[in-house]
C-alpha positions, 0 to 999 in steps of 0.5 A, a space after each residue: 499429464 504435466 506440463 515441462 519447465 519450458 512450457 510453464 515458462 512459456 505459459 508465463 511469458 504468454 501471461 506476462 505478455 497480457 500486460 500483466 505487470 505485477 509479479 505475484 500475479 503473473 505467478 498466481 495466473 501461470 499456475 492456474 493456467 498451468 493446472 487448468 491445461 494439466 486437467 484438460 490434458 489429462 482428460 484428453 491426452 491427444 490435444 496439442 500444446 497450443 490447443 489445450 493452452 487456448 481450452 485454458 485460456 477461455 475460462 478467464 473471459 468476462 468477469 473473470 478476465 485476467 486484468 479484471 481479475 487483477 482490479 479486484 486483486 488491487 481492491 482487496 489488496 488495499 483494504 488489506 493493507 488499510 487494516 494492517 496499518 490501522 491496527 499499527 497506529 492503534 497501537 499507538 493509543 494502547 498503553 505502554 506506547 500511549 505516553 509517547 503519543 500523548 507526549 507528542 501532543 502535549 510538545 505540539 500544543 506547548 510550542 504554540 504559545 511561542 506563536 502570535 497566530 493559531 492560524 500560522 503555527 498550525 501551518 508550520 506544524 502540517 508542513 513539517 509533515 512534509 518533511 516527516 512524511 518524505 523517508 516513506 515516499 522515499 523508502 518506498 521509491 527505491 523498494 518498490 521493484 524485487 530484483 527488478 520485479 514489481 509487485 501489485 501488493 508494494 504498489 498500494 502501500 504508495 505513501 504518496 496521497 497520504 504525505 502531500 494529501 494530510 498536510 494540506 487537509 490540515 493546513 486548509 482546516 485551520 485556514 478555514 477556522 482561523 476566527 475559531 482558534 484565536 476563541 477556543 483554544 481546544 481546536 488548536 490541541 485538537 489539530 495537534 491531535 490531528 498532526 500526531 496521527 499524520 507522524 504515526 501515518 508516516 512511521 507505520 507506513 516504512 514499518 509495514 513496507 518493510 514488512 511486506 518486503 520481508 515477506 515477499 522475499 521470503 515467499 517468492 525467494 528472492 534476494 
């Protein structure tokens, strides 16, 4: 027994429905809700529509309920996600891109010299992440919905903590070590370090929405 184009679409309004607002889910869910009623049916080929989309329906109870369902699908995708763009800034402090990395810190730790106070030029320097950080936030602003569809997979490369949360980190360590930078000078080449891995965060971050929107497109065909 299978189920009609009119009926899977009707499955997926009904999923949909359920305030399921991601797409790749809604999809995920319709076909095993689809394959669940096809089995059920096939078993018992006398059941109406509705009642064999209601036998479906009560597998996703509990624990594995549709919107429990999608937090664990939420979870997963970071951690996913988290991996991929470490491994791209790691990228970063392997041999040839190394040089560019050690050279970013090399011009960061140089130009503090040009600074009276540690203190205030590491300040300078955390809020010009800011600025480095917004072409992500704003990339991923207008790239978050696939014609007009959203995707929970988009949702968690949001930039948003990492572009306001690392300046602030940086800037509030070096306040809190201000004594400390005018005797070692090793701390302030240490947070030099610390803003270059903020700029790598910042690149890797549009490299991998891109990527995950090319795939996307490619998955589910869409424009």
């Amino acid at each position: 027994m299978k189920l009609t184009a009119e009926q899977i679409q009707y499955v997926f309004n009904y999923i949909k429905s359920l305030d399921i607002k991601w797409y790749e889910l809604q999809v995920e869910f319709t076909d095993h809700m689809v394959t669940s009623m096809e089995e059920i049916w096939e078993k018992d080929p006398e059941l109406t529509f509705q009642k064999v989309k209601q036998y479906a329906e009560s597998k996703f109870v509990g624990h594995s309920s549709f919107k429990s369902i999608q937090e664990e699908r939420k979870c997963i995708l970071q951690k996913e996600c988290g991996k991929v763009q470490w491994k791209m800034i790691t990228d970063y402090v392997k041999f040839p891109k190394i040089f560019g990395s050690i050279l970013l810190v090399y011009l960061a730790y140089t130009f503090s010299a040009y600074f009276v106070s540690p203190q205030k030029y590491l300040a300078v320097l955390f809020c010009s992440l800011l600025i480095i950080g917004l072409p992500s936030l704003y990339y991923w602003w207008n790239s978050k919905e696939i014609d007009g569809k959203d995707f929970l997979t988009l949702e968690t490369l949001n930039p948003q903590l990492l572009v306001f949360s690392f300046p602030s980190l940086g800037i509030g360590m070096s306040n809190q070590l201000k004594e400390e930078l005018l005797q070692y000078q090793w701390l302030v080449l240490l947070f030099c370090c610390f803003w270059v891995l903020g700029i790598l965060i910042s690149v890797t971050a549009i490299h991998l929405q891109k990527k995950t929107i090319e795939n996307i497109k490619k998955q589910y065909q869409l424009n």
